[in-house]
C-alpha positions in Angstrom: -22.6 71.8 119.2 -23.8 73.2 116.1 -27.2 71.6 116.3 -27.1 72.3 120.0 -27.1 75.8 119.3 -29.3 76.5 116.0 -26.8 76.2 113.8 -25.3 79.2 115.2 -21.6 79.0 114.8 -20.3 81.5 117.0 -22.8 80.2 119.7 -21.3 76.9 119.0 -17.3 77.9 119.1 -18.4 79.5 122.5 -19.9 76.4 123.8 -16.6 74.3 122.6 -14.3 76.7 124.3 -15.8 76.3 127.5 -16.0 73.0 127.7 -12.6 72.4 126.8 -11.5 75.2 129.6 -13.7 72.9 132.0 -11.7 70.0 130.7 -8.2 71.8 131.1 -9.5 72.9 135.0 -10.7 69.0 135.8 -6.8 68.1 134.9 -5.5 70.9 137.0 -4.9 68.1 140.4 -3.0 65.9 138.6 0.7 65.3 139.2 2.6 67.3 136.6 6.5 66.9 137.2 7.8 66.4 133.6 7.6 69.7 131.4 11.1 72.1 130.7 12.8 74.8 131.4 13.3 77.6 129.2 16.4 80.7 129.2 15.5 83.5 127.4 18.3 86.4 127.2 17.0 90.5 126.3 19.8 92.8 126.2 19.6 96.0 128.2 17.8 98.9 126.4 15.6 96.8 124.4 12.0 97.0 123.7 10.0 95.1 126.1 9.1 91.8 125.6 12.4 91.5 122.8 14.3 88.5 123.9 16.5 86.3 122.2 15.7 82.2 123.1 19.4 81.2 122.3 21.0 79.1 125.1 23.7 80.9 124.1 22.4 84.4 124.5 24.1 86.9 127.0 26.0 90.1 127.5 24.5 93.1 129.3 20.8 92.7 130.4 18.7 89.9 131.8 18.0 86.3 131.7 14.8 84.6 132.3 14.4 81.1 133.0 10.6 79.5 133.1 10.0 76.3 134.1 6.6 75.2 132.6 5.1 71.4 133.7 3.2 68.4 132.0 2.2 65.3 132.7 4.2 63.4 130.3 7.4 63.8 128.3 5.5 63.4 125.1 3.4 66.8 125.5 6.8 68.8 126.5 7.9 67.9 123.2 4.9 69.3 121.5 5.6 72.4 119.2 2.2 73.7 121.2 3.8 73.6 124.7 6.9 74.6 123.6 5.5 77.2 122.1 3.8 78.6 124.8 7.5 78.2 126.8 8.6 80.9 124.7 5.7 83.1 124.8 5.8 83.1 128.7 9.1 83.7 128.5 8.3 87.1 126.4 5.6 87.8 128.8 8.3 87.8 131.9 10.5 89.8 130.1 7.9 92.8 129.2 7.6 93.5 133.0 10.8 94.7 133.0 11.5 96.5 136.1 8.0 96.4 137.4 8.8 93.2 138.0 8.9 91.7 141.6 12.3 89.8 141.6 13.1 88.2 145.6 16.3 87.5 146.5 16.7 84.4 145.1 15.7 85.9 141.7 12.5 84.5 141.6 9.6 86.3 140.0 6.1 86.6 141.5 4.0 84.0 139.5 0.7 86.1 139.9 2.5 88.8 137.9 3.7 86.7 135.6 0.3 84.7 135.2 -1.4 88.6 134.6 1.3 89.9 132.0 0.7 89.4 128.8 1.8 87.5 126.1 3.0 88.7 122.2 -0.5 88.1 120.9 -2.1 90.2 123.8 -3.5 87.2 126.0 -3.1 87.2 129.6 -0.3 84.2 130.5 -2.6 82.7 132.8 -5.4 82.2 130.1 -2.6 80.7 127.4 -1.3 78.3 129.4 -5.2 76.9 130.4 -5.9 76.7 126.3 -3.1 74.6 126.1 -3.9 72.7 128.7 -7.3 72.2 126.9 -5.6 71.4 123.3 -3.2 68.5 124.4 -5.6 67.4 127.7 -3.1 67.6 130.0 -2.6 69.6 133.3 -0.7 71.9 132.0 1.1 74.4 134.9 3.5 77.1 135.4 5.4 76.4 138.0 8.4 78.8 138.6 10.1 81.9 136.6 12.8 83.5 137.4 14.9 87.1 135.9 18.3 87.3 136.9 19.7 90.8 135.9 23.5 91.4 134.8 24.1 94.9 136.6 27.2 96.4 136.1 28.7 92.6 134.5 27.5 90.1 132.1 24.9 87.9 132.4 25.1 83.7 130.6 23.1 80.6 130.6 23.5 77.5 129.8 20.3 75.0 128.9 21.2 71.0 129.3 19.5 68.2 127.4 18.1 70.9 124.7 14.9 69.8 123.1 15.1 72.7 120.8 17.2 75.9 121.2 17.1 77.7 124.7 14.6 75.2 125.9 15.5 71.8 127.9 14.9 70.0 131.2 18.0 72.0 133.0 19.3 75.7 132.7 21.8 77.8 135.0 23.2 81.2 134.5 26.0 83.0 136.0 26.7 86.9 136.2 30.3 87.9 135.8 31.5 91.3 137.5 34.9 92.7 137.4 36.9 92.4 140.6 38.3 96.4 139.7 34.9 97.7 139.7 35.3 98.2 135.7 32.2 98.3 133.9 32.2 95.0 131.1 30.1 96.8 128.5 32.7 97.5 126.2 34.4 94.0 126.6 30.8 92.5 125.1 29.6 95.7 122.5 28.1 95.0 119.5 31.2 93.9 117.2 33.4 93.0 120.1 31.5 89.7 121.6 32.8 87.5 118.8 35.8 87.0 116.4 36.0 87.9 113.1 35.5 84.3 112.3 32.4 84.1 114.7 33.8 82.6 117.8 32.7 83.5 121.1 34.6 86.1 123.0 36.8 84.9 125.7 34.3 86.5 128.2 31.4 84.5 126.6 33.4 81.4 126.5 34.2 81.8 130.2 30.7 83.1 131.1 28.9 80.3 129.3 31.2 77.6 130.6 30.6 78.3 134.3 26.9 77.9 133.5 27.5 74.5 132.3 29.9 74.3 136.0 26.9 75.4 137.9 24.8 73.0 135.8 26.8 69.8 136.4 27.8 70.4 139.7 25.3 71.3 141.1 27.4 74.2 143.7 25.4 75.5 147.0 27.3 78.0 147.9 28.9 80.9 146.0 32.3 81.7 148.4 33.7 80.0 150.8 32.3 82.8 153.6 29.0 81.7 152.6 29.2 77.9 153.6 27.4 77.4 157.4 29.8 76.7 160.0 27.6 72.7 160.2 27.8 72.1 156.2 31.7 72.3 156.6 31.5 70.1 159.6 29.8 67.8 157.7 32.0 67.7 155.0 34.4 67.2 157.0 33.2 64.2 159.1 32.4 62.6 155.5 36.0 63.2 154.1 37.7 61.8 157.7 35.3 58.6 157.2 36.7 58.4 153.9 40.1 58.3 155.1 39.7 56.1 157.9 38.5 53.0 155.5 41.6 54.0 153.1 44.2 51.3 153.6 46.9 53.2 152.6 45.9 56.3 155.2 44.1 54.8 158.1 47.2 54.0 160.0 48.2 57.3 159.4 49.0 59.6 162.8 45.6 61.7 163.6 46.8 65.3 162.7 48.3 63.8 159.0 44.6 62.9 158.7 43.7 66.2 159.5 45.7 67.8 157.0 45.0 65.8 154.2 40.9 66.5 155.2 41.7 70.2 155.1 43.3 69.3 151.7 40.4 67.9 150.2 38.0 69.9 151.9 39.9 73.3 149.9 39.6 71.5 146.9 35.5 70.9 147.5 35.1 74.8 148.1 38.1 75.7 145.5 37.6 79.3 143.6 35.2 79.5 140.7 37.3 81.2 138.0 40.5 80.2 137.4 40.7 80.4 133.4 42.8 83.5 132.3 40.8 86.2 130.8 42.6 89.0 130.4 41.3 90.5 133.6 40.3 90.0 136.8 37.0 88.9 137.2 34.2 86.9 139.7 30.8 85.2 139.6 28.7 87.8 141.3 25.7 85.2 141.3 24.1 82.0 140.0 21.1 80.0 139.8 20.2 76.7 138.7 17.0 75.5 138.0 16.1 72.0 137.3 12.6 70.9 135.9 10.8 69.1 138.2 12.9 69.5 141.2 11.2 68.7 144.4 8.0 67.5 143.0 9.1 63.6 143.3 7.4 60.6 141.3 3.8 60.2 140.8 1.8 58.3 143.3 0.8 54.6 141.7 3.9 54.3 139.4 1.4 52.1 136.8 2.1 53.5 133.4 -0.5 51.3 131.8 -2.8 52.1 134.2 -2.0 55.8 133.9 -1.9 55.7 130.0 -5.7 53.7 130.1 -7.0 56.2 132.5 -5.7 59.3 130.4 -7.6 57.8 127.4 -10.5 57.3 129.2 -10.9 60.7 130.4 -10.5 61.9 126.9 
């Protein structure tokens, strides 16, 4: 490039950068389900764009989760990608309330992709450099902010590559059930023992993450399950019973109250832990890295791996 260009170095750099953007936007077709997803915690009142990248960050504020693709598992692990995680992440939490949150808690990507990151570069144009440095397509896919209102807001990150970052996170938001504000439960001083323990609150918060994380729950009450996903469960909980030996001779209306039995215990009540107050999980959200994409057309890994070198 430098004797391309006269020697000129600036001229050259230029020249360098553009091709490797052209490189990052040939990649940008191909399949891209691996990556991970990061939580990121700011508490309320801080400056924008704080955040804390602690899976085990909550209290009063918000949580953002990101989930950020690659190609392969190898490039997730890089310190580059993961490092751009984090600063997308930042760039989600400086929106702050200008932030277009649907109901599902999702953010709008093209605001995302236009905020900016902590060194000042549009999201959009950080995540094609990587793209360009590790020659992989290179995508955001999905960010979310779920605020803690009145309660406390946790997460919980699975298979952590490095803290706050993995390939699964879920928060919850606790609320109290008398309508008491939780502030003072979680101040500065009163979230952890004396001996640096989490706070009942915390412990109880954090562990329904990991609930929502392992069990993957669809509903939040009972009032919320469709009238056909309980008859469903139903009819799969009667088939059950029918091919038990010790039950299938049973009279029909034992077999219907052992199905309501079981079918109470499927939709039991989230929080049963003591906590020295009444509380419930106002929300939750789950968000699994390369959900719904499915596998990669072909399957060959040689092939793939060949074809990868070839094209760099």
């Amino acid at each position: 490039m430098l004797v391309e260009h006269g020697w000129d170095a600036d001229r050259a750099y230029d020249a360098l950068r553009k091709k490797g953007l052209a490189a990052a936007a040939k990649k940008a077709s191909r399949h891209a389900a691996e990556g991970l997803v990061g939580a990121s915690f700011a508490a309320r009142g801080a400056a924008p764009g704080a955040s804390s990248s602690s899976n085990s960050g909550g209290g009063q504020g918000s949580i953002v989760l990101v989930e950020l693709n690659s190609e392969t598992d190898f490039v997730a692990r890089n310190d580059l990608f993961q490092g751009l995680l984090r600063e997308v992440m930042a760039a989600a939490h400086s929106l702050g309330p200008a932030a277009a949150v649907g109901p599902d808690h999702q953010l709008d990507l093209e605001q995302v992709l236009r905020a900016r990151t902590p060194a000042g570069v549009p999201v959009s144009d950080a995540v094609t450099a990587v793209a360009a440095k590790v020659r992989e397509n290179v995508r955001l896919r999905r960010a979310f902010r779920v605020d803690s209102g009145d309660g406390l807001v946790y997460s919980y990150v699975h298979q952590a590559a490095s803290p706050g970052l993995g390939k699964l996170a879920s928060v919850v938001v606790l609320q109290s059930q008398d309508g008491a504000s939780l502030a003072q439960d979680e101040a500065p001083g009163a979230s952890t023992s004396g001996s640096g323990s989490p706070s009942v609150l915390q412990a109880a918060g954090e562990g329904l993450a990991m609930h929502v994380a392992g069990m993957r729950p669809s509903y939040l009450r009972r009032a919320d399950v469709p009238a056909d996903a309980l008859d469903k469960e139903r009819s799969v909980l009667t088939q059950q019973l029918q091919q038990d030996p010790a039950l299938k001779s049973k009279p029909p209306k034992v077999l219907t109250q052992v199905v309501s039995g079981r079918l109470d215990k499927v939709l039991a009540d989230w929080l049963r832990k003591d906590v020295g107050r009444p509380l419930h999980v106002a929300s939750f959200l789950r968000v699994q890295c390369g959900e719904g994409l499915g596998p990669k057309e072909g399957g060959d890994f040689a092939a793939e791996v060949a074809r990868i070198v070839s094209d760099t």
